[in-house]
gemmi code that builds the backbone of each chain (N, CA, C; Angstrom):
import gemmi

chains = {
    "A": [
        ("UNK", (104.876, 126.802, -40.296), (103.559, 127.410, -40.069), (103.028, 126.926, -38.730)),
        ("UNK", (102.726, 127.941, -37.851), (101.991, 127.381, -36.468), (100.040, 127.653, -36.852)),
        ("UNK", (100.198, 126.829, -35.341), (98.656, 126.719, -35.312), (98.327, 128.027, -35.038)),
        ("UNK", (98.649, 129.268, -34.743), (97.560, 130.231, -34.535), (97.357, 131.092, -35.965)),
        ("UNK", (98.646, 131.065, -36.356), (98.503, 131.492, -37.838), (97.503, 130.627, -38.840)),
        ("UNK", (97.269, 129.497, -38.503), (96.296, 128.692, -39.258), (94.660, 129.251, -38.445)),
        ("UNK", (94.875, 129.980, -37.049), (93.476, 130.432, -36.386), (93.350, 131.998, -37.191)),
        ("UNK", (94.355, 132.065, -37.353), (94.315, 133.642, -37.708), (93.273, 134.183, -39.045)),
        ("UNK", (92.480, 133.603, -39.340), (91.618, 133.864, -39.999), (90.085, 133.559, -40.567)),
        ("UNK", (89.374, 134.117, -40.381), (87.888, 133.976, -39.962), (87.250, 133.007, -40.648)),
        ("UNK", (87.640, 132.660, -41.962), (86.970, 131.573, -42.554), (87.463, 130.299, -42.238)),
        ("UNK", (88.346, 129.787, -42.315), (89.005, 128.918, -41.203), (88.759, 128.479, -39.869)),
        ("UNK", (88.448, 129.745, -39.128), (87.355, 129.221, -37.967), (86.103, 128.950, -37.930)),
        ("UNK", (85.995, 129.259, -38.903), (84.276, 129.303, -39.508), (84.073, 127.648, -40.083)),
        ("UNK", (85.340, 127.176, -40.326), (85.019, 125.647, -41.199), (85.204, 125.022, -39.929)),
        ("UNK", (86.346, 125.257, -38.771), (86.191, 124.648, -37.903), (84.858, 124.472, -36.593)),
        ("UNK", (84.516, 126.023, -36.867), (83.042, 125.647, -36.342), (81.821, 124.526, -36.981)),
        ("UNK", (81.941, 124.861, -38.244), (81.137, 123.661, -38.836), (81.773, 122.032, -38.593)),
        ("UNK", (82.466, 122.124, -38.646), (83.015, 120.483, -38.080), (82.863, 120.362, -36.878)),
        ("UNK", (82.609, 121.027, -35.805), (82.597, 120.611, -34.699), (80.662, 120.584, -34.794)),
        ("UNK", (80.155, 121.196, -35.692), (78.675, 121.277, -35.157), (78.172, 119.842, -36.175)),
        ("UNK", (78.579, 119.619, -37.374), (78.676, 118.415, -37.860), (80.644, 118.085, -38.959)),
        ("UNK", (80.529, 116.695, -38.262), (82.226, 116.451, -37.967), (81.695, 115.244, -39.306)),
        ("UNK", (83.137, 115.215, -40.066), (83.344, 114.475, -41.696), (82.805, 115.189, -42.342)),
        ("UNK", (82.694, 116.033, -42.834), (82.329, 116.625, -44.255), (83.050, 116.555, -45.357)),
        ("UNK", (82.584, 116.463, -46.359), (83.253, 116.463, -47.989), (83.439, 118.123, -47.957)),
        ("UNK", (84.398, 118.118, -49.138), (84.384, 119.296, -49.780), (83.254, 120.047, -50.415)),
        ("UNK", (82.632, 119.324, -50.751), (81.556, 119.280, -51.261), (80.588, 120.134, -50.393)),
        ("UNK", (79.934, 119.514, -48.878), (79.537, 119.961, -47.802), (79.708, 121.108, -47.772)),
        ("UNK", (81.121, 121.083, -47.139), (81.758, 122.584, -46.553), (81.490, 123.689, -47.656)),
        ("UNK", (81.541, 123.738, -48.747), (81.590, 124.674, -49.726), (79.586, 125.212, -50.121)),
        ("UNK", (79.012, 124.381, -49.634), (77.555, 124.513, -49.167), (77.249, 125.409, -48.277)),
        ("UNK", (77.919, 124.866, -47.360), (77.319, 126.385, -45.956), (78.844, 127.228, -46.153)),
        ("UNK", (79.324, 128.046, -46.856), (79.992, 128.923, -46.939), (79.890, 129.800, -48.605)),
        ("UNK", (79.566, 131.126, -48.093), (79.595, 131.815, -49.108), (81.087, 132.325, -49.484)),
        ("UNK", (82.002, 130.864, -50.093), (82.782, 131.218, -50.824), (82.982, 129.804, -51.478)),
        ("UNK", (84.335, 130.226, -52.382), (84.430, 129.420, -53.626), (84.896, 127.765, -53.376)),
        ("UNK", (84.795, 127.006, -53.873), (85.132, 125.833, -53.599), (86.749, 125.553, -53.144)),
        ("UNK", (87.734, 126.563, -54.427), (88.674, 126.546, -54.432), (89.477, 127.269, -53.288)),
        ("UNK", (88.521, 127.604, -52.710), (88.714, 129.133, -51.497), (89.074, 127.910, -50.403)),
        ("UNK", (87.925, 127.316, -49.954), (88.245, 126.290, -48.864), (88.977, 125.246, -48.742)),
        ("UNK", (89.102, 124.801, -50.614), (90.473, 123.585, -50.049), (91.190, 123.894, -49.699)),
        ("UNK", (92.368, 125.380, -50.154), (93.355, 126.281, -49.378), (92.912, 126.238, -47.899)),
        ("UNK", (91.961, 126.698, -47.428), (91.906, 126.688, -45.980), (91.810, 125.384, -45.537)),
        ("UNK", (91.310, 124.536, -46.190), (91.264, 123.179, -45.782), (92.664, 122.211, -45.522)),
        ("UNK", (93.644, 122.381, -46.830), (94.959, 122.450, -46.985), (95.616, 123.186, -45.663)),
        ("UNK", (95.609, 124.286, -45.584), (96.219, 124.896, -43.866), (95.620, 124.227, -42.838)),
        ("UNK", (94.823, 124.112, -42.946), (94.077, 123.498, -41.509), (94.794, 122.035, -41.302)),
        ("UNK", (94.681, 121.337, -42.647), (95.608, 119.855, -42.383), (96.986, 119.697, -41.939)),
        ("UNK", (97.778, 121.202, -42.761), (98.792, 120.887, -42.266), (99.668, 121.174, -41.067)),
        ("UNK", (98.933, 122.033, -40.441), (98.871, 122.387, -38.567), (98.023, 121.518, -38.150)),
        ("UNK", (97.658, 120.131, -38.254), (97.238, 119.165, -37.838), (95.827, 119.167, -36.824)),
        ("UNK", (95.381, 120.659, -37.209), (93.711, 120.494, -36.964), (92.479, 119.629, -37.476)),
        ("UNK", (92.397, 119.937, -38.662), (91.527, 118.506, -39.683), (92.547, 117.582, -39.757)),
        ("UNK", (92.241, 116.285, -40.068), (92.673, 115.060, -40.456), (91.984, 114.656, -41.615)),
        ("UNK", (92.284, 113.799, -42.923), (91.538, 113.620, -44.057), (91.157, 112.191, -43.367)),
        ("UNK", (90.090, 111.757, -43.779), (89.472, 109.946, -43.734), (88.308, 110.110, -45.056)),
        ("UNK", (88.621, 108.911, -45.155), (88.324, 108.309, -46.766), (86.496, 107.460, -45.925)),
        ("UNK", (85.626, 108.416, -46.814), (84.192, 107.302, -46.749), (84.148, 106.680, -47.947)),
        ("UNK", (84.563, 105.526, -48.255), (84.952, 104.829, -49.524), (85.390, 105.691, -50.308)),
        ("UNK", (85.432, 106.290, -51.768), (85.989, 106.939, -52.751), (86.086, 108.342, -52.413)),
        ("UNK", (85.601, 108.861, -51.190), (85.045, 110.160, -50.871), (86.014, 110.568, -49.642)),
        ("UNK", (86.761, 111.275, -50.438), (87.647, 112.493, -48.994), (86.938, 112.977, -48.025)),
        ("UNK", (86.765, 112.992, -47.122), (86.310, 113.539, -45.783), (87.446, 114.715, -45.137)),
        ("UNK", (86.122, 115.499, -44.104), (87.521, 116.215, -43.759), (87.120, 116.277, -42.152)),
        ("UNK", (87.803, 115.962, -41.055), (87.590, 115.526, -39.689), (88.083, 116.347, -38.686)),
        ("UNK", (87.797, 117.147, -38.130), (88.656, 117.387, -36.935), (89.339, 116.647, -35.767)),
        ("UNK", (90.888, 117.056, -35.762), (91.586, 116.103, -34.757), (91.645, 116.583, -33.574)),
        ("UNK", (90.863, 116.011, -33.081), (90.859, 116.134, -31.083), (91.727, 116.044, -30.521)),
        ("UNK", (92.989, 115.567, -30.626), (94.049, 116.217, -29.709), (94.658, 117.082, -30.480)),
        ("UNK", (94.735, 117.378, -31.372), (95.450, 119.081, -31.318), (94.588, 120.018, -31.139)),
        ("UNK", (93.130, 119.797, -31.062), (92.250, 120.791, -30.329), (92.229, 120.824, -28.741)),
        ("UNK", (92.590, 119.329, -28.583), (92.680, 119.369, -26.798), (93.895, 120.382, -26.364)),
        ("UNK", (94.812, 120.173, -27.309), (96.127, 120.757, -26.818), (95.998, 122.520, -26.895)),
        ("UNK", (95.250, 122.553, -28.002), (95.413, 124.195, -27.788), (93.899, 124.623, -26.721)),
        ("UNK", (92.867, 124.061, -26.445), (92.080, 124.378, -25.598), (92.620, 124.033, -24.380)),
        ("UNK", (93.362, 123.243, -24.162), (94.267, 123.525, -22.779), (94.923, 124.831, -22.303)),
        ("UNK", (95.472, 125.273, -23.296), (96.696, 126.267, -23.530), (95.641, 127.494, -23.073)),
        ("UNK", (94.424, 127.080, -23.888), (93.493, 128.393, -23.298), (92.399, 128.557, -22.434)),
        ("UNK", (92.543, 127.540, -21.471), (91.518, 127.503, -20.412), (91.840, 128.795, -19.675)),
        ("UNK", (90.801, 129.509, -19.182), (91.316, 131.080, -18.607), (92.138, 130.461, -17.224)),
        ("UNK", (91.407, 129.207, -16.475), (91.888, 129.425, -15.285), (93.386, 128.655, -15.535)),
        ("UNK", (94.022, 127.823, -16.591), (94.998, 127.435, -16.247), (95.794, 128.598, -16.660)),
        ("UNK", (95.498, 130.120, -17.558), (96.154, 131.178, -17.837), (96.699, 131.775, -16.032)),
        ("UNK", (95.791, 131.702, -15.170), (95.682, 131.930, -14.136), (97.274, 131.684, -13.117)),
        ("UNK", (97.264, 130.817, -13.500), (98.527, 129.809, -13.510), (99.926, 130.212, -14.330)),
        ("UNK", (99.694, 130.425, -15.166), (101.145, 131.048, -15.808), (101.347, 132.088, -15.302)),
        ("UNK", (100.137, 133.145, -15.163), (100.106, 134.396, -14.328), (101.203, 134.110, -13.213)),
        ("UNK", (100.677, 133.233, -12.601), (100.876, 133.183, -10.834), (102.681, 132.929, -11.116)),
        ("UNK", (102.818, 132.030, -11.981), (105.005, 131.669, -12.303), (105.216, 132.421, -12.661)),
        ("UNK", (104.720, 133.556, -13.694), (105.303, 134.780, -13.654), (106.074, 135.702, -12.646)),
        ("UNK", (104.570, 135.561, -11.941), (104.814, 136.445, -10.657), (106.139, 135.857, -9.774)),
        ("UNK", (106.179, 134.287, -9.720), (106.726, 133.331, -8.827), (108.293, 134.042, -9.426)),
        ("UNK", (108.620, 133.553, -10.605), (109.996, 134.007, -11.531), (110.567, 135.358, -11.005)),
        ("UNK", (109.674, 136.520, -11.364), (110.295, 138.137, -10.924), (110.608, 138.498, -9.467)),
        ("UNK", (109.481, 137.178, -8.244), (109.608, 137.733, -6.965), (111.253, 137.132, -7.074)),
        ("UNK", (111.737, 136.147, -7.479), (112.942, 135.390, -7.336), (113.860, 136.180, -7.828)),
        ("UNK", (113.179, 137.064, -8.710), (114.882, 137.456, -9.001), (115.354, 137.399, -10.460)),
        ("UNK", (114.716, 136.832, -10.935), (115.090, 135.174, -12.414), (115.279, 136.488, -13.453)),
        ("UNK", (114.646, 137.270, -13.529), (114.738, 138.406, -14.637), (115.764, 139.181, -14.615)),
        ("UNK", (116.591, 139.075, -13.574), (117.625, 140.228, -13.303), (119.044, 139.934, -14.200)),
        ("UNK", (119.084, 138.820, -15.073), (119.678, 138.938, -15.882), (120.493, 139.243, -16.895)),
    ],
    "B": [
        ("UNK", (80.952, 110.186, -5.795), (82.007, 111.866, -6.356), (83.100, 111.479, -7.021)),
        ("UNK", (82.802, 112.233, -8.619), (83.921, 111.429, -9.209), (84.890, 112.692, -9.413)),
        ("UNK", (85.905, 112.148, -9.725), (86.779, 113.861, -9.929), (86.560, 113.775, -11.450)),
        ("UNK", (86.433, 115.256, -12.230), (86.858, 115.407, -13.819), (88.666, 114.918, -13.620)),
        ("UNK", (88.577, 114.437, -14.396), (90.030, 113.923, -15.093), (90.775, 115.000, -15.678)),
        ("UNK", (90.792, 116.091, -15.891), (91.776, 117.517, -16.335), (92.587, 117.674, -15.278)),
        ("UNK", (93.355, 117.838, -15.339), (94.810, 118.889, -14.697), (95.352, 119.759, -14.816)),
        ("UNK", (96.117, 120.637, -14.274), (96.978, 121.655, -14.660), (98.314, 121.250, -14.432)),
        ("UNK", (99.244, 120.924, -15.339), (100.566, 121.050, -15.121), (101.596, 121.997, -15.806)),
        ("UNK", (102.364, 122.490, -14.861), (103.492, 123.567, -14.982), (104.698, 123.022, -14.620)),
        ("UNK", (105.745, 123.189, -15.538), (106.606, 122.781, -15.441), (107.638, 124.328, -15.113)),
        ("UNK", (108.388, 124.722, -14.609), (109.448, 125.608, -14.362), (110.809, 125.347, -14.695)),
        ("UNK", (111.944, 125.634, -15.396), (113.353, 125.541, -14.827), (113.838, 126.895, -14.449)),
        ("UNK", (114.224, 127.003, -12.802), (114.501, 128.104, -12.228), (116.096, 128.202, -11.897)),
        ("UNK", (116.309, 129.696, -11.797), (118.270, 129.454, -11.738), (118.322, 129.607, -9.980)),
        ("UNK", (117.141, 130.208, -9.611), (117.404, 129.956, -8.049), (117.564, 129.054, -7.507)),
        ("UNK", (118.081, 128.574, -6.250), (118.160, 127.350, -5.813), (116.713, 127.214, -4.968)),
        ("UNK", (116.996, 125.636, -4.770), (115.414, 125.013, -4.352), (115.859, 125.542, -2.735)),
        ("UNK", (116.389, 125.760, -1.839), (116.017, 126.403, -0.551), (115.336, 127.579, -0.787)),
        ("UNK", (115.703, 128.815, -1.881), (115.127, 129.910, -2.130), (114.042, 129.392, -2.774)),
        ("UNK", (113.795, 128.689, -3.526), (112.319, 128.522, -4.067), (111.342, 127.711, -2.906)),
        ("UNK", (111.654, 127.139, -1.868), (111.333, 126.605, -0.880), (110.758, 127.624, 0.245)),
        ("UNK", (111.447, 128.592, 0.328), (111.107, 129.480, 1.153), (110.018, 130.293, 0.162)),
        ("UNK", (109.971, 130.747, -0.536), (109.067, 131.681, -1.815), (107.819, 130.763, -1.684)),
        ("UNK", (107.667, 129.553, -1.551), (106.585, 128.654, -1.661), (105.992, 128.140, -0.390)),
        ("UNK", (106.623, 128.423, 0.835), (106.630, 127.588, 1.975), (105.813, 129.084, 3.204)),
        ("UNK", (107.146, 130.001, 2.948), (106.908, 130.911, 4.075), (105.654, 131.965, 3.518)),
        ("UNK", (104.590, 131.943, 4.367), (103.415, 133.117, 3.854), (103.766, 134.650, 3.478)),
        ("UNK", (105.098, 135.150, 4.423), (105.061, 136.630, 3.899), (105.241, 136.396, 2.621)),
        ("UNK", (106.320, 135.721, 2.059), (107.359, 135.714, 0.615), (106.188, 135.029, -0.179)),
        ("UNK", (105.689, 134.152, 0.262), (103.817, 133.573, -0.902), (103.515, 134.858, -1.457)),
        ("UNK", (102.823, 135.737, -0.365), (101.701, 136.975, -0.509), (102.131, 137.630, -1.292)),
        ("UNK", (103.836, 137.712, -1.675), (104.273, 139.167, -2.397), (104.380, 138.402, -4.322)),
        ("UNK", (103.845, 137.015, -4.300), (103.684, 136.536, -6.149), (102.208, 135.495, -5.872)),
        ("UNK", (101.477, 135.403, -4.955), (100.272, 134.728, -4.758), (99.465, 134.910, -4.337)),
        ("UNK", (98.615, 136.284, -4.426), (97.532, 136.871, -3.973), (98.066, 138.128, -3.195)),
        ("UNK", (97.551, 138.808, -2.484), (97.831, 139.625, -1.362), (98.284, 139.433, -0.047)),
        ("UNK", (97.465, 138.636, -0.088), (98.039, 137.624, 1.629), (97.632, 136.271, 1.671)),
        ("UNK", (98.389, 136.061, 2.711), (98.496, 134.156, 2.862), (98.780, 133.998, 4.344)),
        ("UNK", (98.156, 132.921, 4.959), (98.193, 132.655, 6.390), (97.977, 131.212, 6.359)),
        ("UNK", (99.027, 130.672, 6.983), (99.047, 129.716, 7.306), (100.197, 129.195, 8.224)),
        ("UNK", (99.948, 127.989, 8.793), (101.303, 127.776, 9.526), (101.721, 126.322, 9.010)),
        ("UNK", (103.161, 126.489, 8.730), (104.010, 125.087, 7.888), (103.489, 123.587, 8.552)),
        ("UNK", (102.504, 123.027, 8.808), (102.514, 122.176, 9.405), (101.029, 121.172, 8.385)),
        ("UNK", (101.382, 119.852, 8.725), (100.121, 119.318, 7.175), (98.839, 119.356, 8.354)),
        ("UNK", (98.025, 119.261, 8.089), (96.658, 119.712, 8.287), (96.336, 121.097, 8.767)),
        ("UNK", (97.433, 121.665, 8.856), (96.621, 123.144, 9.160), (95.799, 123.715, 8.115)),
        ("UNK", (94.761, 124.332, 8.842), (93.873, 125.418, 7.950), (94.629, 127.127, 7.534)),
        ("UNK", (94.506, 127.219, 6.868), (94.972, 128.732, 6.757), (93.896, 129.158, 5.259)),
        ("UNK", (94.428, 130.598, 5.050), (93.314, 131.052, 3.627), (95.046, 131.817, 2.774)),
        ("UNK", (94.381, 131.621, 1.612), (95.156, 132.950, 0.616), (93.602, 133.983, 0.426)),
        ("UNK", (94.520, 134.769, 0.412), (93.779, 136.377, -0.286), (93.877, 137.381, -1.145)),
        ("UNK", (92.896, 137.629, -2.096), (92.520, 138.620, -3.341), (92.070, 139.983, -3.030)),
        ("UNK", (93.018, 141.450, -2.925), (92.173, 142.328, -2.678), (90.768, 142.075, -3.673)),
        ("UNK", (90.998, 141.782, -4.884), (89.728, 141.741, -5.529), (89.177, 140.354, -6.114)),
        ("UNK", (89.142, 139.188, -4.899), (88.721, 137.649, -5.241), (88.187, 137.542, -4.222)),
        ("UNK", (88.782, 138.299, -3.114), (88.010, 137.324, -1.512), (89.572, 136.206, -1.231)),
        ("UNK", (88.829, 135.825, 0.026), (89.483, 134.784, 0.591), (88.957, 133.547, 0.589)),
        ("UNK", (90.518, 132.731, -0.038), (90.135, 131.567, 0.023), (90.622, 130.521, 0.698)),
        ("UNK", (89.939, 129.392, 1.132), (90.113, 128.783, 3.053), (90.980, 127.532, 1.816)),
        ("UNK", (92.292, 127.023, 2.920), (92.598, 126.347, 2.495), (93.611, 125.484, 3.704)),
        ("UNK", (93.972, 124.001, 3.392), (94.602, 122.959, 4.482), (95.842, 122.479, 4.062)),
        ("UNK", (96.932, 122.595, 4.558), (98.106, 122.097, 4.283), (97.861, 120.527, 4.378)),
        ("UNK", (98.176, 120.168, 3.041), (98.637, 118.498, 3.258), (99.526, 117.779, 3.552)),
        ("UNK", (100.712, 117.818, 2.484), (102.308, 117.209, 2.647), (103.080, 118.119, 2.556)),
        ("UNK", (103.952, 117.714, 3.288), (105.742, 118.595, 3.290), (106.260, 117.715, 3.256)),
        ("UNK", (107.267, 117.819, 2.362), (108.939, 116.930, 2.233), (109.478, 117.558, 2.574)),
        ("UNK", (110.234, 118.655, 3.274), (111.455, 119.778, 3.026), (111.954, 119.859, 2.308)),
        ("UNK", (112.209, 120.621, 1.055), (112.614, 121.040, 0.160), (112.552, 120.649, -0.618)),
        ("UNK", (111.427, 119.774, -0.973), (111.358, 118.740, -1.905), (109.800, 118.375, -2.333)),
        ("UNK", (108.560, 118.647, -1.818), (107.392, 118.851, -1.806), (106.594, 119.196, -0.617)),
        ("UNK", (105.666, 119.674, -1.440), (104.444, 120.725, -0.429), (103.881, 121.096, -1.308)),
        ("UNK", (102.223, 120.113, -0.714), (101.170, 120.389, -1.327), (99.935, 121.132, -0.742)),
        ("UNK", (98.937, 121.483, -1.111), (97.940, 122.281, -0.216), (96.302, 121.858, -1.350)),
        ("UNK", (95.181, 121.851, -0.297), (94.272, 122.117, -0.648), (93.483, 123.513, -0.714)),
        ("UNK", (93.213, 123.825, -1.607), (92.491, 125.142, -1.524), (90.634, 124.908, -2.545)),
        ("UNK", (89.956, 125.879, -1.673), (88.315, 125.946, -1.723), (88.237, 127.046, -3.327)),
        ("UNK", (87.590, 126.266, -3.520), (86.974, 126.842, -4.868), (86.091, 127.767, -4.892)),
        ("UNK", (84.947, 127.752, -3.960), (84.497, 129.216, -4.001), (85.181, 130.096, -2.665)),
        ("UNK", (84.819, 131.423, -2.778), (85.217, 132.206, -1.747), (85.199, 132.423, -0.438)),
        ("UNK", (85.972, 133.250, 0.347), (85.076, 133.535, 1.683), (84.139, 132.167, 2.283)),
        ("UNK", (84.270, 130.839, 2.071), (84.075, 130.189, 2.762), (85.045, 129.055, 3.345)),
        ("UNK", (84.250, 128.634, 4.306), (85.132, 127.676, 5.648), (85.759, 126.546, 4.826)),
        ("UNK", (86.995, 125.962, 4.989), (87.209, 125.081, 4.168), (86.472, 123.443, 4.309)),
        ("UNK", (86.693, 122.881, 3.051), (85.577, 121.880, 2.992), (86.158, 120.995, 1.852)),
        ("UNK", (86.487, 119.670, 2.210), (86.940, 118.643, 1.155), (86.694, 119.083, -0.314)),
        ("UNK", (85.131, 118.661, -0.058), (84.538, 118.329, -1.257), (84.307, 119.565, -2.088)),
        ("UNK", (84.307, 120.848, -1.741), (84.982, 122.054, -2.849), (86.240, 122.542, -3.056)),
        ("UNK", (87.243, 121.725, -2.594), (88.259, 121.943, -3.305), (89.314, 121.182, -4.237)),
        ("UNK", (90.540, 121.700, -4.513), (91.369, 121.111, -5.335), (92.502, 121.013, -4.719)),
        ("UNK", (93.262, 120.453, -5.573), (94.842, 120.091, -4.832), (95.938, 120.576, -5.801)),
        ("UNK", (96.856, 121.638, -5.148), (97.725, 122.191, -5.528), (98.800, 121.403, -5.067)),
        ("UNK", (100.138, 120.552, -5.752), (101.209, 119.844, -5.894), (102.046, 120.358, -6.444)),
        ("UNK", (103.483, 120.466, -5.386), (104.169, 121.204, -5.571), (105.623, 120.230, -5.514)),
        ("UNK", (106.651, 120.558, -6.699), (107.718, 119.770, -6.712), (108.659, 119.912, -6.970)),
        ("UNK", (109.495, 120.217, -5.804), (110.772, 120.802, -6.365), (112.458, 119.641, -6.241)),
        ("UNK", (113.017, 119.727, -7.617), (114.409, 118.850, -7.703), (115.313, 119.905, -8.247)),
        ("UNK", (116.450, 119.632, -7.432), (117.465, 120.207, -7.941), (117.828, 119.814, -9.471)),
        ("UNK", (118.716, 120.990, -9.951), (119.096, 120.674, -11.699), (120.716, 120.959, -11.194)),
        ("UNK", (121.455, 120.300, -11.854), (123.147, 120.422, -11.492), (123.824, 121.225, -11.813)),
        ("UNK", (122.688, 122.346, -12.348), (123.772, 123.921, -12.368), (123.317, 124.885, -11.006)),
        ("UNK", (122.661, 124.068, -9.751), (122.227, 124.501, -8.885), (121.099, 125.474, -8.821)),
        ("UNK", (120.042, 125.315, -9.818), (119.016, 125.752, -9.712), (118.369, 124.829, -9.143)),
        ("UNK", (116.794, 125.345, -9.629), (115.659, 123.799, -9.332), (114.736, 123.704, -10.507)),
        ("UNK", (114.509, 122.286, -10.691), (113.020, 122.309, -11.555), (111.731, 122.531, -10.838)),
        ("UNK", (111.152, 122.992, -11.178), (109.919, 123.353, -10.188), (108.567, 122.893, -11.171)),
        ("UNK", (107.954, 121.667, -10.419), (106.626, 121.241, -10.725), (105.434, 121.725, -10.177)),
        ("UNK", (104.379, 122.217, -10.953), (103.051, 122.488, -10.085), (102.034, 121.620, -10.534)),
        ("UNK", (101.105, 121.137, -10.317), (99.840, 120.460, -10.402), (98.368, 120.466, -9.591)),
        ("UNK", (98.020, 121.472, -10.623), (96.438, 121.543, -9.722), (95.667, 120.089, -10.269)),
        ("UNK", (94.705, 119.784, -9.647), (93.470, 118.276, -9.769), (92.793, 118.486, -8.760)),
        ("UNK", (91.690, 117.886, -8.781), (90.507, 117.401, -8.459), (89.368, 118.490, -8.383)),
        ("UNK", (90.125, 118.616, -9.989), (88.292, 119.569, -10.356), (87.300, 118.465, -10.633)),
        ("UNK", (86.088, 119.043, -10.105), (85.071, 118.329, -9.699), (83.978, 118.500, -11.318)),
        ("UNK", (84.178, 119.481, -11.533), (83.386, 119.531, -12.550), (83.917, 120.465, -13.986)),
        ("UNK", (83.651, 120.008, -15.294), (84.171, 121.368, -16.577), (84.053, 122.009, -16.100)),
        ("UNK", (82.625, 122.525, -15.208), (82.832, 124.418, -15.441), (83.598, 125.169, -14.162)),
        ("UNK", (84.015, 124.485, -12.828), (84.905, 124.804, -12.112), (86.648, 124.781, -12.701)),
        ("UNK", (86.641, 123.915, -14.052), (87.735, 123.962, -14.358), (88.212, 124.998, -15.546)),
        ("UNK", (86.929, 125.249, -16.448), (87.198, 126.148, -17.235), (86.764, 127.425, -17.267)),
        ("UNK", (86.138, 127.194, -15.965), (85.262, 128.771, -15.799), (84.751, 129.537, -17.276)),
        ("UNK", (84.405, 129.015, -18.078), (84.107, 129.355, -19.166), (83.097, 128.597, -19.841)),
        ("UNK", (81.495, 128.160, -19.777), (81.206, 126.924, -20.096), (80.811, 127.347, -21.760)),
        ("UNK", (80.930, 128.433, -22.201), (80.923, 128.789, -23.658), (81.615, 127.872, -24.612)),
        ("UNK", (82.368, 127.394, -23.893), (83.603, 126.831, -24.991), (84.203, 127.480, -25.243)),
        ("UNK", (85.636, 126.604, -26.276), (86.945, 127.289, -26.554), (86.349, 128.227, -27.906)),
        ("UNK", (85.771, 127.930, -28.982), (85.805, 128.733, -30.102), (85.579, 130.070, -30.080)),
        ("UNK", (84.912, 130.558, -28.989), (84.908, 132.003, -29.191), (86.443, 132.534, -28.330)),
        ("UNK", (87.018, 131.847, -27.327), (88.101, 131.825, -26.661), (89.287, 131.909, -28.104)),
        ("UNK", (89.304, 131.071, -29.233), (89.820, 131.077, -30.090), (89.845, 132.190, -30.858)),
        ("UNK", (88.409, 132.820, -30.845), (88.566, 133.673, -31.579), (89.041, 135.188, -31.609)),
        ("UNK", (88.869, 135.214, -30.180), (89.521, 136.189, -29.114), (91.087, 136.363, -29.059)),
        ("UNK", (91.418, 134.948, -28.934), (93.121, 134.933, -28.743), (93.756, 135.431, -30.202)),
        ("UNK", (92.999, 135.151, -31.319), (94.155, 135.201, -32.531), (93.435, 136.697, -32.766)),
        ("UNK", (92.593, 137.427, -32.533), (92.302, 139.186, -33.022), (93.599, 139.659, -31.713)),
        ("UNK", (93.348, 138.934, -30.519), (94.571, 140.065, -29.979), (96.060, 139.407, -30.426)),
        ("UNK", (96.231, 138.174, -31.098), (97.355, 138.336, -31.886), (97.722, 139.271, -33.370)),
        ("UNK", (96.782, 139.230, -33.308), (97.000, 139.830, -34.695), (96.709, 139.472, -36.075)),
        ("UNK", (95.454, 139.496, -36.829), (95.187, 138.729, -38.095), (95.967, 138.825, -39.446)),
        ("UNK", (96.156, 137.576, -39.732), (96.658, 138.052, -41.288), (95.754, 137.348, -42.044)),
        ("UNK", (95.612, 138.246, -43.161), (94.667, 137.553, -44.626), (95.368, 137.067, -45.412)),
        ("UNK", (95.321, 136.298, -45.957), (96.175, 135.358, -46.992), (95.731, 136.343, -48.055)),
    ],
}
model = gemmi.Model(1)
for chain_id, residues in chains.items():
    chain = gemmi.Chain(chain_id)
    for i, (resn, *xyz) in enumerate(residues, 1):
        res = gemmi.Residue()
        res.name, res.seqid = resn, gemmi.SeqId(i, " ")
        for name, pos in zip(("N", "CA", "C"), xyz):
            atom = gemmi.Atom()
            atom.name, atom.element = name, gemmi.Element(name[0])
            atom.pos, atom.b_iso = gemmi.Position(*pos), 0.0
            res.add_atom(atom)
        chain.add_residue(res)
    model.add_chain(chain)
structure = gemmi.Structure()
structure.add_model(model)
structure.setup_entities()
């Protein structure tokens, strides 16, 4: 399973927006500001962990659910427009060369 | 003046050889035809020269280092159509090693963005960027 298939769906980004606007939430939390089922979000919660977006941390007896900053760094890298700018440009660099003629 | 700490790095493995990728990177006609429209400059480190966007403008920029065939780097101005100037621009690093099936690896590295929003041109943030990228991939519903 990749990470965009874990983006690929709206409630999922929707939990990740809430963690970034407040970060550790319980299950509990998250299932508060979302009009769906409890059981709805551990599944998304479950995908999200295991493409290594959330991370679980324990507030004593209490599961938390965290977003991990470098696999968000890594894919907000991937999508800065201007470093897209840049793959553009090796594209271009690759076909003037030739490299495609394969 | 502090620099933001972000970079751009590109890594390449090319089957051309590094004289042909040397010349593609070095000489302005062969630049202009995969790096804008046009490019002027002359091979030498401190010269001034610009690249050009039929639809960006021109942008002023100073040769720094040459290795021959082996690096060449350049500064280029962050905004447009103006005179070049240290302190608005960045540094494009360029690195080329041979690979022993006679191609080259080819390194690029832009730095010294000065600030997030010169670097991401986007100061919205990634989440709506996110949300953009996976509708033009394609959604699936569980």
């Amino acid at each position: 399973m990749d990470i965009f298939y874990a983006l690929a769906d709206p409630t999922r980004r929707n939990i990740i927006s809430e963690l970034r606007l407040l970060n550790n939430q319980s299950i509990t939390q998250l299932t508060n500001n979302q009009s769906i089922t409890r059981q709805a979000i551990t599944k998304h919660l479950n995908i999200l962990t295991r493409v290594g977006i959330v991370k679980i941390i324990w507030k004593g007896r209490e599961k938390h659910h965290s977003l991990n900053p470098d696999s968000l760094k890594e894919l907000a890298d991937w999508l800065k427009p201007y470093a897209r700018l840049w793959d553009q440009r090796l594209d271009q660099l690759t076909e003037f060369l030739g490299e495609n003629n394969e | 003046m502090s620099d933001h700490s972000e970079i751009i790095e590109r890594k390449l493995n090319l089957n051309s050889s590094p004289e042909k990728v040397w010349q593609a990177l070095t000489d302005p006609v062969q630049l202009s035809k995969w790096f804008g429209q046009t490019a002027k400059f002359e091979l030498i480190e401190g010269a001034i020269g610009y690249f050009g966007w039929q639809d960006h403008g021109k942008f002023a920029m100073r040769i720094e280092k040459i290795i021959p065939q082996r690096f060449f780097s350049w500064r280029w101005m962050t905004p447009k159509d103006a005179s070049f100037d240290l302190t608005q621009s960045t540094l494009v690093e360029w690195s080329l090693v041979p690979l022993d099936d006679g191609g080259t690896k080819l390194t690029m590295i832009e730095s010294g963005f000065k600030s997030e929003k010169s670097f991401q041109d986007n100061v919205g943030g990634w989440t709506h960027e996110l949300a953009e990228l996976v509708e033009s991939l394609g959604e699936e519903s569980l």
